[in-house]
N, C-alpha and C positions, 0 to 999 in steps of 0.2 A: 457852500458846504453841501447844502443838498443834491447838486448838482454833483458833486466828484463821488455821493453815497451812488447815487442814480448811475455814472459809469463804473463805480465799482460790480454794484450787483448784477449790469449788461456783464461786464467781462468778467463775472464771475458764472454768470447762466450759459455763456457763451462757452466756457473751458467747461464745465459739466457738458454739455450736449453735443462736442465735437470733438470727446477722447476717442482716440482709437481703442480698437482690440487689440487687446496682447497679444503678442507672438513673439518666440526666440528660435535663432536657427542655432544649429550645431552642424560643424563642418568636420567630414571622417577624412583621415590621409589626405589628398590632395583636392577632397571635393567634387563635387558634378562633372565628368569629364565629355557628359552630352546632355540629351535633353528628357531622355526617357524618363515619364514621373510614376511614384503609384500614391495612392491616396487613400488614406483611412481614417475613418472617426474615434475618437477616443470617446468611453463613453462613465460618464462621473454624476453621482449624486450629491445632492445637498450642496451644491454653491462649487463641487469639485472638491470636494470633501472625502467623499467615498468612491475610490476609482472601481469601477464594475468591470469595464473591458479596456483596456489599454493596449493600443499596437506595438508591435515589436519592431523597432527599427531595422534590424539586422533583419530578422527574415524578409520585411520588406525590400532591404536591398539586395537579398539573395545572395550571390558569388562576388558582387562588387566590392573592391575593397576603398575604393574611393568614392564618396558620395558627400549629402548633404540634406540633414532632415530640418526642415520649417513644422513649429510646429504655432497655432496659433488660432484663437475662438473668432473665425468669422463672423460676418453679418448674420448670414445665416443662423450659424452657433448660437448667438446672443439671443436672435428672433426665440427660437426654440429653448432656450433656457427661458426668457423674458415672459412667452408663454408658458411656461408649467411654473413662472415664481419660483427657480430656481432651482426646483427639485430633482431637474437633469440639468445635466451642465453637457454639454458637447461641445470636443474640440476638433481640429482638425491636424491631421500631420500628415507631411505630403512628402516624398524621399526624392530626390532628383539623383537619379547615378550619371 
């Protein structure tokens, strides 16, 4: 019994310290049709609570009508939220046309 408590709490410490970061893409018309990227930080207080600066997808992608915006809190992101205890939240969103 103590034993199966003991690989519980391993695989339970284990799924706590090996989540990823979120990220969702959304894909416009037909999607990325090359490789060109641009990249912008969103920038959100209190846990992502209060958005301060948010990128615009579309002017990101300028005249393209097919593209594809990732958007998602890196390592980094986290580092920098994790330091200030959450009272910026910065994400990342990157457009590939």
């Amino acid at each position: 019994m103590k034993r199966a408590i003991k690989l519980c709490s391993i695989i339970f410490c284990a799924s706590i310290l090996f989540t990823s970061c979120y990220s969702y893409t959304t894909v416009v018309g037909k999607g990325a049709q090359g490789n060109q990227k641009v990249t912008q930080w969103n920038h959100y207080l209190i846990g992502g609570l209060a958005p301060v600066g948010v990128s615009n997808d579309k002017e990101m992608a300028g005249d393209a009508e097919n593209y594809t915006v990732h958007t998602e809190m890196s390592f980094i992101n986290g580092l920098v939220s994790t330091l200030t205890f959450g009272i910026y939240s910065p994400t990342t969103t990157t457009v590939t046309k």
